[in-house]
C-alpha positions as CSV (number, residue, x, y, z in Angstrom):
1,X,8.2,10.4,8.2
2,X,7.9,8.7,4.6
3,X,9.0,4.9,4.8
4,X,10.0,2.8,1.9
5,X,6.4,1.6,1.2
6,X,3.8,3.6,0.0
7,X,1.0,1.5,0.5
8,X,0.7,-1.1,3.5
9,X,-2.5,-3.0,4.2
10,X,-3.0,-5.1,7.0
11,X,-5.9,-7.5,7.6
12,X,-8.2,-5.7,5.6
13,X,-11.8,-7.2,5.1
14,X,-14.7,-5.6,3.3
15,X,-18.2,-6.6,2.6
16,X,-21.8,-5.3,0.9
17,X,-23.4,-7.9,3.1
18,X,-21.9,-9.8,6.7
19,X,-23.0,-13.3,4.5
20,X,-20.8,-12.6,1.8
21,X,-17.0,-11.4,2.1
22,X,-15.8,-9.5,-0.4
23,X,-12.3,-9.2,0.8
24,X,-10.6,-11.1,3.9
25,X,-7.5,-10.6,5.2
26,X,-6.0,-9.0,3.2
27,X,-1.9,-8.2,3.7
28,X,-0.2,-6.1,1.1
29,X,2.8,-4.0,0.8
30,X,4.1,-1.9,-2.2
31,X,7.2,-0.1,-2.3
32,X,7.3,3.4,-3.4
33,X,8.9,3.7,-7.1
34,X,7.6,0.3,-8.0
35,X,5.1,-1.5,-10.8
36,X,2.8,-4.1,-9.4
37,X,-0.1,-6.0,-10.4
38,X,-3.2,-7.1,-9.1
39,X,-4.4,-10.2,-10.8
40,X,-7.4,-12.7,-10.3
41,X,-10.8,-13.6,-12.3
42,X,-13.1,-11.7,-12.5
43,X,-15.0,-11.0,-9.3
44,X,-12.0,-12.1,-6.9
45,X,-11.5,-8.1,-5.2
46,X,-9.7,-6.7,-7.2
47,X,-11.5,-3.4,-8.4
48,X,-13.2,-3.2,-4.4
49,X,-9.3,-3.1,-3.4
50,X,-8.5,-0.3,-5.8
51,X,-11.5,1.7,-4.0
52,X,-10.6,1.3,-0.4
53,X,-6.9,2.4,-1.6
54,X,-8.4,5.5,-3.6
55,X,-11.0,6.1,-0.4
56,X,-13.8,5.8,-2.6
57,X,-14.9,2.9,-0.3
58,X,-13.7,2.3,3.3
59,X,-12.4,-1.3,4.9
60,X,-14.8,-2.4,7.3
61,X,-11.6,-4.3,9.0
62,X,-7.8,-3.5,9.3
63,X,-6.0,-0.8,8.3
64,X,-5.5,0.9,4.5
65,X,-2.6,3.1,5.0
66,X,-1.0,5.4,1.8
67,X,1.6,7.3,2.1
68,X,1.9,7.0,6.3
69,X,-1.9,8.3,6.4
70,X,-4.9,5.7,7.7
71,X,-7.1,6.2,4.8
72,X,-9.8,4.4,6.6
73,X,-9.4,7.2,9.4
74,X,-9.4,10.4,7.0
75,X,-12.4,12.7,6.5
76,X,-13.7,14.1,3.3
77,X,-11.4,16.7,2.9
78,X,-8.5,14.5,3.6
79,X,-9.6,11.5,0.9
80,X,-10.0,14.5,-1.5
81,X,-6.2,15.6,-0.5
82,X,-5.2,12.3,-1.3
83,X,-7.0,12.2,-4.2
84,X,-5.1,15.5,-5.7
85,X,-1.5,13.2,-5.3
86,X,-3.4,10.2,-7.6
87,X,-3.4,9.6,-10.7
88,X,-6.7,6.9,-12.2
89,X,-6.4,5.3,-15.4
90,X,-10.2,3.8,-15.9
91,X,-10.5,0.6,-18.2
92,X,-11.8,2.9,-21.5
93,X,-10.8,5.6,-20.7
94,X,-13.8,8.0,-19.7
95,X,-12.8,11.1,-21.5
96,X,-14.8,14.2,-21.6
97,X,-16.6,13.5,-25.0
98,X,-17.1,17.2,-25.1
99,X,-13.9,19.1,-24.7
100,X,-10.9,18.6,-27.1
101,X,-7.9,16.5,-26.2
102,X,-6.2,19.4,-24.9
103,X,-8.9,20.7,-22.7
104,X,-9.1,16.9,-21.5
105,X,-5.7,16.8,-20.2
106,X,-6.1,20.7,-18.8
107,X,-9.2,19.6,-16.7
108,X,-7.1,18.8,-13.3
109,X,-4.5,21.6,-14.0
110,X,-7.5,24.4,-14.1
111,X,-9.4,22.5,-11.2
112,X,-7.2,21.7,-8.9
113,X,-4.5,24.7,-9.3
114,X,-3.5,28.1,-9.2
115,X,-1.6,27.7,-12.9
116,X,-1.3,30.6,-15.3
117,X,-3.0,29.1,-18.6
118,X,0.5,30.0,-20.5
119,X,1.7,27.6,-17.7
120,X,-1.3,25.3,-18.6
121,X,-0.5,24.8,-22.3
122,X,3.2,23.9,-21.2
123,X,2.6,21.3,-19.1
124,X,-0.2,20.0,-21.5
125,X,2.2,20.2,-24.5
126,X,4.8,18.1,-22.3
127,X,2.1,15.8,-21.2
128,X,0.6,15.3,-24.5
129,X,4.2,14.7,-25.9
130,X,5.1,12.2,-23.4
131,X,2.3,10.0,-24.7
132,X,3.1,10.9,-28.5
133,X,0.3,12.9,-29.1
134,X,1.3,16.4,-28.9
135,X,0.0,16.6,-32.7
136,X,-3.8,15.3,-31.6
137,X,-3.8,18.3,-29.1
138,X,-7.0,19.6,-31.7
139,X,-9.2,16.7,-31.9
140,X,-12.3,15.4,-30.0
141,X,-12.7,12.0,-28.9
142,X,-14.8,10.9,-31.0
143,X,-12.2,11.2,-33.8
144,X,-9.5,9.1,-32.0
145,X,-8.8,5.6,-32.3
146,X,-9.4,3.3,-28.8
147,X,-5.7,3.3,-28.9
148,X,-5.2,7.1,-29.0
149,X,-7.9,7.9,-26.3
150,X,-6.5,5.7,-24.0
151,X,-3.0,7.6,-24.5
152,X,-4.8,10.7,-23.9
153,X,-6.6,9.7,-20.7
154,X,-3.0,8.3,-19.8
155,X,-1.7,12.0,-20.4
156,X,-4.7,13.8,-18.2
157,X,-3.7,10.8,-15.8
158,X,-0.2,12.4,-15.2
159,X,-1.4,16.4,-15.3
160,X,-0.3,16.6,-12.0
161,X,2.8,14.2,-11.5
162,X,0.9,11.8,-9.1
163,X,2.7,10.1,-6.4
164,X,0.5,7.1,-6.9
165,X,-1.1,5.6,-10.1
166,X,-3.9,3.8,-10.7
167,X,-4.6,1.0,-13.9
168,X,-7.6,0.0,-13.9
169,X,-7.5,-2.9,-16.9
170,X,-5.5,-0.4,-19.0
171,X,-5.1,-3.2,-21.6
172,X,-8.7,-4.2,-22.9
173,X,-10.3,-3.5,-25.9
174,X,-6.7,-3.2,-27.5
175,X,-4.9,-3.9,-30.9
176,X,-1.5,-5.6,-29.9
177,X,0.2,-2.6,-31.4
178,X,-1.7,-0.2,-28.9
179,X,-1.3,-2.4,-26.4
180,X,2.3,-2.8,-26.5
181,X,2.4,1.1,-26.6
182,X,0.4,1.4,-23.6
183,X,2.7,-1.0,-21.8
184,X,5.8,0.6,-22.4
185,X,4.5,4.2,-21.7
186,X,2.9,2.8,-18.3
187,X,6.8,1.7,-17.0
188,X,8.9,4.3,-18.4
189,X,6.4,7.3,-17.1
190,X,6.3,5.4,-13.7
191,X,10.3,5.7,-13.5
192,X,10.5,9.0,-15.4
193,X,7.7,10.5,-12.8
194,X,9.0,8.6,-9.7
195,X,5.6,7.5,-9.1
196,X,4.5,4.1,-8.0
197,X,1.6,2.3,-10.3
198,X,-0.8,-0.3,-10.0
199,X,-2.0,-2.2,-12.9
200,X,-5.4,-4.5,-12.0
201,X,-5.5,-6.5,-14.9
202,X,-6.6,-9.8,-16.8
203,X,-4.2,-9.3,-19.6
204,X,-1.2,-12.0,-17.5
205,X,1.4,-11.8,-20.0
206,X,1.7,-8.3,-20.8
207,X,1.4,-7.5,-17.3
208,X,3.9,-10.0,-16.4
209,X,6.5,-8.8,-18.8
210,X,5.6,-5.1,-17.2
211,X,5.3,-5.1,-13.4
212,X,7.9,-5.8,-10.6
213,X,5.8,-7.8,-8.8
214,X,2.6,-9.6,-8.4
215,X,-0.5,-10.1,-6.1
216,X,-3.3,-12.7,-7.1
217,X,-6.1,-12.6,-5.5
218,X,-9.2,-15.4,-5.4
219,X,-12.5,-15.4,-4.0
220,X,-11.5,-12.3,-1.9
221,X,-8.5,-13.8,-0.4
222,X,-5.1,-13.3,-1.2
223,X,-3.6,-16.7,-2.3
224,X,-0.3,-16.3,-3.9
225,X,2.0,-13.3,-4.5
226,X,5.7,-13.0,-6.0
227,X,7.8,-11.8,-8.7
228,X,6.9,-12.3,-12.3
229,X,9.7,-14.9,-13.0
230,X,7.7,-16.6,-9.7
231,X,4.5,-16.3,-10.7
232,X,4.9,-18.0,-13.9
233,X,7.4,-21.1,-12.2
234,X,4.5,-21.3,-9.7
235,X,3.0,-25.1,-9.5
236,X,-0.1,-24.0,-7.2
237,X,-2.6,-25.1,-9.5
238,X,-5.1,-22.4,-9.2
239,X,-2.3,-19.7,-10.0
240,X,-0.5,-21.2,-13.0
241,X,-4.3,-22.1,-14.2
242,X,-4.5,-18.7,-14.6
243,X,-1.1,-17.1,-15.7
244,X,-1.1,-20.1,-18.6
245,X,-5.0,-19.9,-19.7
246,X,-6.0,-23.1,-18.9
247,X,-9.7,-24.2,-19.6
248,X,-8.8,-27.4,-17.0
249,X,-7.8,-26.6,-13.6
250,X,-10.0,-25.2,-10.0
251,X,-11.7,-22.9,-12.4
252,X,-14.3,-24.8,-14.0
253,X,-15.5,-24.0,-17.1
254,X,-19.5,-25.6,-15.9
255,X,-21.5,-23.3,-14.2
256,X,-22.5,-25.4,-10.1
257,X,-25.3,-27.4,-11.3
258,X,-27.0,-31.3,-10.8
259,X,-25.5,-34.2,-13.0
260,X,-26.4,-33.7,-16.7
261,X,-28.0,-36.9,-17.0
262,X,-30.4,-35.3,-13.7
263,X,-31.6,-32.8,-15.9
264,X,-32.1,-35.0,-19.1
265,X,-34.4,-36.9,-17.5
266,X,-36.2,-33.8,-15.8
267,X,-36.2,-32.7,-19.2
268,X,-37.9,-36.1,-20.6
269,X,-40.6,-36.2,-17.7
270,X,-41.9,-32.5,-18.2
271,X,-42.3,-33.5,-22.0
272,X,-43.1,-37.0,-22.1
């Protein structure tokens, strides 16, 4: 029976290696219909997370459950049902550099159902139109602008009205314009599809001005979550480091190494 959540996670840990954690206990719940964001610097989890919730990568500990189902539990052909209800936004894109816009956003339809291809062009039309682009439908992708292939990508991303999407730093590489389009189109498709969306992403304020609510993750561990307006109110000095783009703060800016003036006079023995 469907509960309210559509992901839960519960003590989750993963690893490449036993002497380094990639993710520890992690505890996460997301409510079906919702935006939410998965923040952190760069190597804190966030990507591995994205994995063990599309299956591409299994928790070593805990449980990963979407949409009632154990996806740490599910064969191949179960992931791969999942899959067909998931939508995956990657960071550029990843177009087919080969087939035309249209055939882009037809790939799922003719590969993963029984569709007329009258029925096809419809739903590409619509999809294509949804993003603003319905009048690209010709072009190849090497004659859109980073902007434009990103809407397109967002369009074959929806072909088959996903329960679930996935953002995987949907912002980078873009002009604020672009950016602000992308933003927009990511909430109002999510309500307008009835999906649920998460946005892993380093762009804070765009994502806080977009998502409903907000998990920050650090060295694999989850260390603060809460609403936007609490995110950015939030005095833990590691969080608001981030969400306000501090150079000062837990992150520091020097790679771990010994005392400057150590390596000066290293420096002055080898060459004296």
């Amino acid at each position: 029976m469907a509960t309210d959540n559509l992901i839960e996670i519960s003590n989750v840990d993963y690893w490449y290696d036993k002497r380094r954690a990639i993710l520890s206990g992690i505890d996460m719940v997301i409510p079906r219909g919702k935006v939410v964001a998965i923040m952190g610097i760069s190597g804190s989890g966030k990507t591995t997370l994205l994995r063990l919730i599309g299956g591409v990568m299994k928790a070593r500990k805990g449980e990963v459950k979407v949409d009632g189902k154990l996806v740490n539990k599910l064969d191949s052909a179960g992931i791969y049902e999942m899959r067909r209800r998931m939508g995956m936004l990657f960071q550029f894109g990843a177009l087919f550099t080969d087939l035309s816009v249209f055939d882009n956003v037809a790939f799922q339809m003719r590969e993963h159902s029984n569709l007329t291809e009258r029925m096809i062009r419809d739903l590409v039309f619509m999809k294509l139109h949804a993003v603003g682009l319905r009048g690209a439908h010709r072009l190849m992708p090497s004659e859109l602008s980073g902007g434009m292939a990103r809407r397109v990508a967002l369009a074959r991303a929806i072909a088959l009205d996903p329960m679930l999407m996935l953002y995987d730093e949907p912002f980078t590489g873009l002009d604020p314009i672009s950016l602000g389009v992308i933003r927009n189109l990511i909430r109002r498709l999510n309500d307008a599809l009835g999906a649920t969306s998460i946005v892993v992403t380093h762009d804070v304020q765009e994502a806080l001005d977009l998502v409903d609510y907000v998990y920050y993750l650090s060295d694999g561990k989850m260390v603060a979550q809460g609403t936007p307006e609490e995110m950015r109110a939030m005095k833990e000095p590691l969080v608001h480091q981030f969400v306000y783009g501090e150079a000062d703060g837990p992150v520091p800016f020097q790679y771990p190494s010994k005392q400057y003036a150590e390596d000066l006079k290293l420096g002055a023995r080898h060459h004296g």
